[in-house]
C-alpha positions in Angstrom: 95.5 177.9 -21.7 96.2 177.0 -25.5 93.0 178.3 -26.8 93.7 182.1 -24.4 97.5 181.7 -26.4 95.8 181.8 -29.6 93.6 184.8 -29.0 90.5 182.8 -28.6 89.6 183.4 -25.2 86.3 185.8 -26.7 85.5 182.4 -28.4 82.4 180.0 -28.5 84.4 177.2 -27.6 86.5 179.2 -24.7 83.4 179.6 -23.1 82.1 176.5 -23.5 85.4 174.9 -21.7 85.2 177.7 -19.4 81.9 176.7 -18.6 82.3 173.1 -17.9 85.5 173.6 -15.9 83.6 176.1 -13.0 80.9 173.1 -13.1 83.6 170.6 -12.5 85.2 172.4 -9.7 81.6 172.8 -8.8 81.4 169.5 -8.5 84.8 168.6 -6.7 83.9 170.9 -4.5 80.2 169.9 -3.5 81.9 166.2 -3.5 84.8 167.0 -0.8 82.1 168.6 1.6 80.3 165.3 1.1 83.2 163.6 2.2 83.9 166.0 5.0 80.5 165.2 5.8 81.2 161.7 5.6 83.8 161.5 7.6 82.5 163.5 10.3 79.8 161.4 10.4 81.9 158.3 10.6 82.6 156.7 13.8 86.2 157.6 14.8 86.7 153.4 15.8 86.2 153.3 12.0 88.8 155.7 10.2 91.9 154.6 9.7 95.4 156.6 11.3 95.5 158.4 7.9 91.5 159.4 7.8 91.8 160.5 11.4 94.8 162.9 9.9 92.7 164.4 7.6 90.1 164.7 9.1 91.8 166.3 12.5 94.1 169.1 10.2 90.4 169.8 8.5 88.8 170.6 11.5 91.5 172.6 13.0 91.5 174.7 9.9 87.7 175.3 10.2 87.6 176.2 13.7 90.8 178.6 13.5 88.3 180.3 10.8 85.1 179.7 12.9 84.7 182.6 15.5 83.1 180.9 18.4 81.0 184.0 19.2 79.6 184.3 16.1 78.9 180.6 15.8 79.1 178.8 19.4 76.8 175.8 18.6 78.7 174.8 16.0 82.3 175.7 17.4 81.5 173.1 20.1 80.5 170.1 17.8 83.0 170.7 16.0 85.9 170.8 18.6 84.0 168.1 20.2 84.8 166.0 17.1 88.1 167.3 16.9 88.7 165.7 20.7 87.2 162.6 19.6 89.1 162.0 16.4 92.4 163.3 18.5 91.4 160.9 21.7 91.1 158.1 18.6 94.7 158.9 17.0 95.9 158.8 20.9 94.1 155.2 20.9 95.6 153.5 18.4 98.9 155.0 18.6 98.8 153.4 22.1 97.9 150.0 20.8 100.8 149.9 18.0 103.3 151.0 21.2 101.5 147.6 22.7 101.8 145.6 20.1 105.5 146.7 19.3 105.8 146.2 23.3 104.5 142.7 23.1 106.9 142.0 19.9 109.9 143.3 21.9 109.1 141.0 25.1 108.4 138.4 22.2 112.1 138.6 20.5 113.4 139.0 24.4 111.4 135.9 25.3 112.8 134.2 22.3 116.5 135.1 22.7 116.2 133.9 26.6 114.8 130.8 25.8 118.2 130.6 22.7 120.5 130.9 25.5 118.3 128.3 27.7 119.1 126.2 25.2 122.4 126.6 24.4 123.2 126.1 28.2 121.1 123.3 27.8 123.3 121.8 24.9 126.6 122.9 26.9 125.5 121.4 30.0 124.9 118.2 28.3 127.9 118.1 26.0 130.2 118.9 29.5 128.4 115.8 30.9 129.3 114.0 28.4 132.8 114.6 27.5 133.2 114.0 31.4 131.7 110.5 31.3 134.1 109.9 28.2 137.1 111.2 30.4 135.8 109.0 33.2 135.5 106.3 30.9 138.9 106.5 29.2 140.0 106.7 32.4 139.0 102.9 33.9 139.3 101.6 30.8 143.3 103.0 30.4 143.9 102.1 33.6 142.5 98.6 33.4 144.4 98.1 30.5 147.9 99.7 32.0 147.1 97.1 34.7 147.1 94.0 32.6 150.3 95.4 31.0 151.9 95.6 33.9 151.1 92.3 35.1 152.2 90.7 31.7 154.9 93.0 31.8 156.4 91.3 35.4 155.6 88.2 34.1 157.1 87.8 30.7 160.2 91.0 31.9 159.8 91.6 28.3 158.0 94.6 27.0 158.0 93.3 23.2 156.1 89.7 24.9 153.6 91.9 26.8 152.9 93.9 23.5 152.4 90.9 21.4 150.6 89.3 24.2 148.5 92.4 24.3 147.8 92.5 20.4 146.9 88.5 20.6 144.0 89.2 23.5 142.9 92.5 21.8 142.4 90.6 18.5 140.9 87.6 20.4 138.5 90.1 21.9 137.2 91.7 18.7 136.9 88.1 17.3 134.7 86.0 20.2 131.8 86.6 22.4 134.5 86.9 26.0 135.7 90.3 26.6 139.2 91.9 26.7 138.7 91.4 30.4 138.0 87.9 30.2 140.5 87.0 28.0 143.1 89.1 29.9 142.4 87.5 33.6 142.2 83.9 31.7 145.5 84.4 29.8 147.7 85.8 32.9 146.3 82.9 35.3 147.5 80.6 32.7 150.6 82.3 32.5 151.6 82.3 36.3 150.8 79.0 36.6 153.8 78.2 33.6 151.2 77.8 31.0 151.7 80.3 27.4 148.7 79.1 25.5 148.7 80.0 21.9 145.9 81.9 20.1 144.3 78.9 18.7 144.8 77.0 21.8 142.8 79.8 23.5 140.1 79.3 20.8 140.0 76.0 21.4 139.5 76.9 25.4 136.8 79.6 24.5 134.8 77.3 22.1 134.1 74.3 24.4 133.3 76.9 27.1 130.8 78.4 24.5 129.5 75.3 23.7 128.2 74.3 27.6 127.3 77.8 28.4 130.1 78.6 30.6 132.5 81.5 30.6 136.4 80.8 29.6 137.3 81.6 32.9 135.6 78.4 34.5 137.4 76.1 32.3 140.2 77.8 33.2 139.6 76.9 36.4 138.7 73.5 35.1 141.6 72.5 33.4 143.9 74.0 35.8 142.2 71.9 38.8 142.3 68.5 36.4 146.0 69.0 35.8 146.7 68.7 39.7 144.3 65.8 39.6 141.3 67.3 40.6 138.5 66.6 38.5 135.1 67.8 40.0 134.8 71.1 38.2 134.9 68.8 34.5 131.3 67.8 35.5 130.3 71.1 34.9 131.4 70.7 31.0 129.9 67.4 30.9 133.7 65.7 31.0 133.5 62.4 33.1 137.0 61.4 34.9 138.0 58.8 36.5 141.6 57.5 37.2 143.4 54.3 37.1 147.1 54.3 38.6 149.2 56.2 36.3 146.3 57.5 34.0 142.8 59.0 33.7 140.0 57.7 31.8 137.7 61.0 30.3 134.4 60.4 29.0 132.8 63.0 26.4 129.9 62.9 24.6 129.9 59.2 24.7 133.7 59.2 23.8 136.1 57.6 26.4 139.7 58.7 26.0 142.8 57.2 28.3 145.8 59.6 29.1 148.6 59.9 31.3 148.3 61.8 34.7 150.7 64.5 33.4 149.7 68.4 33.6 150.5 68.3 29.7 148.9 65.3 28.4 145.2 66.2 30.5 145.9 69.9 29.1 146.1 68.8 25.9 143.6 66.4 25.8 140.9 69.2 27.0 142.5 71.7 24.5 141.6 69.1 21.7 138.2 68.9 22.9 137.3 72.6 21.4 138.0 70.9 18.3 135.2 68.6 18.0 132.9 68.8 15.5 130.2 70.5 17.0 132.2 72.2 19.6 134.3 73.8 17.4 133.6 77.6 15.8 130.9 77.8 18.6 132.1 81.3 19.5 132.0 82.3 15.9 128.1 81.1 15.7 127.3 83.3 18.7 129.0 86.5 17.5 126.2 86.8 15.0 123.9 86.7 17.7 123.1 90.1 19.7 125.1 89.4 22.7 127.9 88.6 20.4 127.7 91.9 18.9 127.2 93.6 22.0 130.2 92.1 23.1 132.0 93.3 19.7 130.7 96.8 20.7 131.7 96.8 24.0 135.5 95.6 22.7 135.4 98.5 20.2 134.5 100.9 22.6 137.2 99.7 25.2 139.6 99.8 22.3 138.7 103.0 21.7 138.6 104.7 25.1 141.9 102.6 25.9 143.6 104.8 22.8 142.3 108.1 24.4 143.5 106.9 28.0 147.1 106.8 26.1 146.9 109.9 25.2 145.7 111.6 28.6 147.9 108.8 30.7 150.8 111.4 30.8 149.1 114.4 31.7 146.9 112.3 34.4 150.2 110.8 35.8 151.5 114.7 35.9 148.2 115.7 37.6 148.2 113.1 40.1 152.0 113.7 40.8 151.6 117.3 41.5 148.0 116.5 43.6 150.3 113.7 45.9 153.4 116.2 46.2 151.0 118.8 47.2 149.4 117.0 49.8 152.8 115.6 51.0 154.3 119.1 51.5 151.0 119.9 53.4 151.3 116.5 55.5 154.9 117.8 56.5 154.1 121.1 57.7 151.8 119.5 60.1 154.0 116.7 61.2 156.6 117.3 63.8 160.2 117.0 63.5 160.1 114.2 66.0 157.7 112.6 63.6 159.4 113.1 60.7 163.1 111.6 62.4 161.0 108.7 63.5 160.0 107.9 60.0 163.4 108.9 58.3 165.0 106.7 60.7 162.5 103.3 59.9 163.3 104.3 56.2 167.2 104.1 57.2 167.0 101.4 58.8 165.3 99.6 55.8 167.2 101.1 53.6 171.0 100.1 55.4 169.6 96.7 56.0 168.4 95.9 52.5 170.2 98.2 49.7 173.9 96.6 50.5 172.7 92.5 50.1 170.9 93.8 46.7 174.1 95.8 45.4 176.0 92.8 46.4 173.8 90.6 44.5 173.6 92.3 41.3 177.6 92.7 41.2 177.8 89.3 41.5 174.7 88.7 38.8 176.1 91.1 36.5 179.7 90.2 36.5 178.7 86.5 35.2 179.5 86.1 31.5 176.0 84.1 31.1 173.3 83.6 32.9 170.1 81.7 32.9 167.0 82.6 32.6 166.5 82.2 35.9 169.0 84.6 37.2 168.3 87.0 34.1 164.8 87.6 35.7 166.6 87.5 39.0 168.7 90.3 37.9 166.0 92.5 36.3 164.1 92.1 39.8 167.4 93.5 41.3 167.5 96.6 39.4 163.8 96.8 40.0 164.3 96.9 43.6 167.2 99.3 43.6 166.1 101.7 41.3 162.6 101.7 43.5 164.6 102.8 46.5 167.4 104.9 44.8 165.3 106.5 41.5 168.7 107.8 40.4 171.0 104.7 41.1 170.3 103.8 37.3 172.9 104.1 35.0 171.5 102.1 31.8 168.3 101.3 29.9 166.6 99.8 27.2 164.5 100.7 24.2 161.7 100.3 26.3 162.8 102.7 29.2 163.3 100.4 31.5 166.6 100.0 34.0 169.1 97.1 32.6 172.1 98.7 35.1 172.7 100.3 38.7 176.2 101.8 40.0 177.1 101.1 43.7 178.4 104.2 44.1 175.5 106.1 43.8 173.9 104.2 45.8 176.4 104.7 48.4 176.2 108.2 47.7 172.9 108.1 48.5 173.1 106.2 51.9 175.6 109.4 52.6 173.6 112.1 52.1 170.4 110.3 53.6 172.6 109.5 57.0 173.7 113.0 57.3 170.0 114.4 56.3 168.6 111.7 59.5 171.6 113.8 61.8 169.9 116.7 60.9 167.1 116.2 61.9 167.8 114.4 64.8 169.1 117.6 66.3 165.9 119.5 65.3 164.1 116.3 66.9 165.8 116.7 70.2 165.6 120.2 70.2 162.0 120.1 69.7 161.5 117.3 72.0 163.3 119.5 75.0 160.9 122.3 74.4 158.0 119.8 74.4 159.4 118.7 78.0 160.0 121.9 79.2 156.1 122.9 78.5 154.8 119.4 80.4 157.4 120.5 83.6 156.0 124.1 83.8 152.4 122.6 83.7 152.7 120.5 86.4 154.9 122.2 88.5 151.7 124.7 88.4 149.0 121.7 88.9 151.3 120.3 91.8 151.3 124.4 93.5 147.0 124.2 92.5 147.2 120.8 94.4 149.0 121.9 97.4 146.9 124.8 98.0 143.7 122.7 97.8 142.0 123.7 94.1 142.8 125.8 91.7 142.5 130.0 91.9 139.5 131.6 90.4 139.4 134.9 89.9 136.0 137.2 88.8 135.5 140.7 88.8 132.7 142.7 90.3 131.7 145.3 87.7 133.6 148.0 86.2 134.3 150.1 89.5 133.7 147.3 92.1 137.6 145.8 91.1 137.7 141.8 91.6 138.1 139.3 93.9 140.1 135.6 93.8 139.0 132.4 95.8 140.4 129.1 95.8 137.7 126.6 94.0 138.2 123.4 95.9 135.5 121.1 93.3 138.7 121.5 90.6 140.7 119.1 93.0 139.8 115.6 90.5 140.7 117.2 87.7 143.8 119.0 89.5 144.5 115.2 90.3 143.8 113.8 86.7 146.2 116.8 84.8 149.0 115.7 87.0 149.2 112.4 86.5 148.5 112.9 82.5 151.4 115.3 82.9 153.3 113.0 85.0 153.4 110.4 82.0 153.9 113.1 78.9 157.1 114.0 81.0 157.9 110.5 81.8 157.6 109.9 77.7 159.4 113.0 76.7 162.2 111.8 78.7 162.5 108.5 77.3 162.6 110.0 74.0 165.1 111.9 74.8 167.0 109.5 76.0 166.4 107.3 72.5 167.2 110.1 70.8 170.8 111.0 72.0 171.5 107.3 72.1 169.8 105.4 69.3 172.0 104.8 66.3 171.1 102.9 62.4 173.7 100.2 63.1 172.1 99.4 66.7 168.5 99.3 64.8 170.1 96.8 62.0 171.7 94.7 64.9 168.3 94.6 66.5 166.3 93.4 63.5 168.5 91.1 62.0 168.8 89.4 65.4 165.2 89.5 65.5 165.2 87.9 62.0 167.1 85.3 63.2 165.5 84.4 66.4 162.3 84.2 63.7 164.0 82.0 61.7 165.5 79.3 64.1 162.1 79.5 66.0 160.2 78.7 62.7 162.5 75.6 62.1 161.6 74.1 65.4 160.1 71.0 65.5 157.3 69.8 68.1 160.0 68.7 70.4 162.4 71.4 70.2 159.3 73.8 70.7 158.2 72.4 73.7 161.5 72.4 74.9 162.5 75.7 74.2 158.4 76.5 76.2 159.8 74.5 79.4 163.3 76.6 79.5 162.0 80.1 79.0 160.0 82.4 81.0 157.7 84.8 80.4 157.0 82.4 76.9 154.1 84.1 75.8 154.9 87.3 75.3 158.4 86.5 73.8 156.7 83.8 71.6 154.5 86.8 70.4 156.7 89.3 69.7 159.4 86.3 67.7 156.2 85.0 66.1 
């Protein structure tokens, strides 16, 4: 192009270009009909997707220029190959719709198997938190019963705390559990005992140190302080007593003491402090069950502070579930049921709440009292405020009930005789009904009696009408109806008749004579009792029924 823009093209060394480029194309051209050959003669399970492109557009362009009359031979080889290669492309587009197939099925197989195990996990992890719920559970209300025991005990909800605290700590610090300590400390405590923390150390040592769990020294000790001294053997502690004291042998060591409950307590306390004997506890918490034991504190400790936090909602839950299934229990119990327990409650109620009131005004109107009748008091208000929830009027820091007023408990007693009224009427009037029903029935049984069975009646098809005969094989059960009948009637009455005429006060009367009788009968001696046998008939079943 350069040389022809310079006037050259009649040149030597145009031509010589000229020349060379028509051999090249030459060349290029006899080379892509060797390729064309080529390929044709390749296997089409050889060629690649872009080979078999090539070579299929080249083929189509021959034959659309190939007449197949002029040429048939050839125009059916070649579309033959022009099938093959197509057939070919057809083949291994197939295979990549497999293989993206297989891939699909592969990412669907690997997101079902994802969720598998995700519900896995979540299945799991709900099992779990549920055995922690169930666990905090026992252990808060384990725990919430020990308080409440050491709460009666001590009436004091700062003792019970620091009670609490000292077993807790005891707990984390020895091989015994919370549990151990706990049932230990309050038998101690009910039998007027308040051991110290060391003093319980002391206990829990010597235990240690013969094998034994604190709760049979407990037993031990308590047993030796009422002079009974087998269950020492066990600890290796030898008694034996001499008038007004007990000689104790241990390891070789005799001691003398006084047969007091404090000087053989004490003396047993001051065996955990032996050398030897004592810190024995503290050698086996750095063994594995002391650790285990540790563990097992910590994870009480810890499920005990989760209970705390759950208690209120539980105590909701359960509240709801229990006034739930009392409404329920009331729409299935009768108003006749429901007087008859009203009027029990009533008569427990009338015959209890006015000697409580009574006590407590005089307990409360005392300018000091003594710690006797301070716990006496606080058992008062206990028992009130249990029967009449809103009678309080007073408490303390700790929520608990320190006064009552008389007239709301009178107020109450009001509104719970007229409510017992009430239904009294609806009891009557449902009782009359009830009696009403049993005379209709067996007015008919008596009518099914007289006429010798009772009237069956069947029909005969749809145009043949029906017929009625008197079945005289129902005359038993005829028989058995009316004497059921006969007795629901006979009871329907009666409770009627208790009904319109039973009152509280006559209830009261009844009991506390009943009470009475009890209590004179109880007092008897031999003599009396055989006595009172000889001079009254019918003894057994009124001896039952006082006993």
């Amino acid at each position: 192009m350069e040389l022809e823009a310079q006037g050259k093209k009649n040149s030597k060394e145009y031509k010589n270009l000229s020349k060379e480029c028509s051999e090249y194309s030459k060349r290029i051209a006899e080379n892509n009909k060797k390729i064309s050959a080529l390929n044709r003669s390749m296997n089409v399970n050889d060629m690649t997707m872009g080979q078999l492109k090539k070579e299929a557009k080249q083929l189509a362009a021959v034959l659309d220029d190939l007449s197949e009359s002029a040429n048939p031979e050839e125009y059916a080889r070649l579309n033959s190959r022009l099938a093959e290669v197509r057939n070919r492309m057809g083949e291994l587009r197939n295979a990549g719709k497999k293989v993206n197939q297989e891939s699909d099925m592969g990412v669907a197989l690997m997101s079902k198997l994802k969720l598998a195990v995700k519900a896995f996990i979540a299945v799991k992890l709900l099992g779990w938190l549920k055995s922690a719920h169930d666990q905090a559970y026992e252990t808060r209300k384990e725990f919430a019963k020990y308080e409440a025991v050491l709460r009666n005990t001590f009436q004091s909800q700062k003792k019970t705390n620091d009670a609490m605290k000292m077993l807790q700590q005891l707990a984390a610090d020895t091989p015994s559990s919370m549990q151990e300590w706990t049932e230990a400390y309050i038998k101690l405590i009910n039998r007027g005992l308040k051991p110290t923390s060391q003093e319980l150390v002391n206990m829990g040592d010597l235990a240690s140190s013969q094998g034994k769990s604190v709760d049979q020294l407990i037993e031990a000790i308590l047993d030796a302080m009422t002079g009974e001294n087998e269950r020492l053997k066990e600890f290796g502690i030898k008694a034996s007593k001499s008038g007004e004291t007990t000689k104790f042998t241990f390891r070789g060591v005799t001691t003398e003491v006084r047969n007091s409950e404090d000087a053989i307590k004490d003396y047993l306390l001051s065996l955990g402090r032996i050398d030897g004997i004592a810190g024995s506890m503290a050698v086996q918490m750095q063994e594995l069950e002391g650790i285990q034991s540790n563990l097992g504190d910590t994870m009480d400790a810890f499920f005990n502070k989760v209970g705390k936090k759950l208690e209120p909602f539980w105590k909701w839950a359960m509240k709801q579930a229990n006034d739930f299934f009392s409404t329920m229990g009331d729409l299935l119990t009768s108003y006749t049921e429901t007087y008859d327990l009203h009027f029990d409650k009533m008569v427990q109620l009338e015959g209890t709440l006015p000697g409580l009131v009574s006590r407590y005004e005089e307990l409360a109107g005392k300018s000091s009292r003594s710690a006797e009748e301070q716990k006496e008091l606080a058992s008062v208000i206990s028992q009130v405020q249990a029967m009449v929830p809103g009678a309080a009027t007073a408490f303390d820091n700790y929520g608990n009930a320190i006064a009552i007023s008389g007239e709301k408990v009178e107020e109450f007693l009001a509104k719970q005789r007229a409510l017992l009224k009430f239904e009294n009427q609806n009891a009557i009037k449902e009782t009359t009904n009830q009696l009403e029903e049993y005379r209709k029935t067996y007015d008919n049984l008596i009518a099914q009696q007289e006429q010798g069975g009772a009237t069956i009646t069947q029909t005969n098809g749809q145009f043949g009408g029906s017929t009625s005969y008197i079945d005289t094989t129902t005359m038993p059960q005829i028989e058995a109806n009316i004497k059921k009948y006969g007795e629901l009637i006979q009871g329907a009455e009666e409770k009627l008749k208790q009904l319109n005429g039973q009152t509280v006060e006559d209830a009261i009367r009844s009991q506390k004579k009943m009470l009475e009788a009890r209590h004179n009968f109880n007092k008897m001696d031999e003599v009396q009792l055989k006595a009172w046998i000889k001079n009254n008939k019918d003894t057994y079943k009124e001896y039952a029924e006082i006993a």
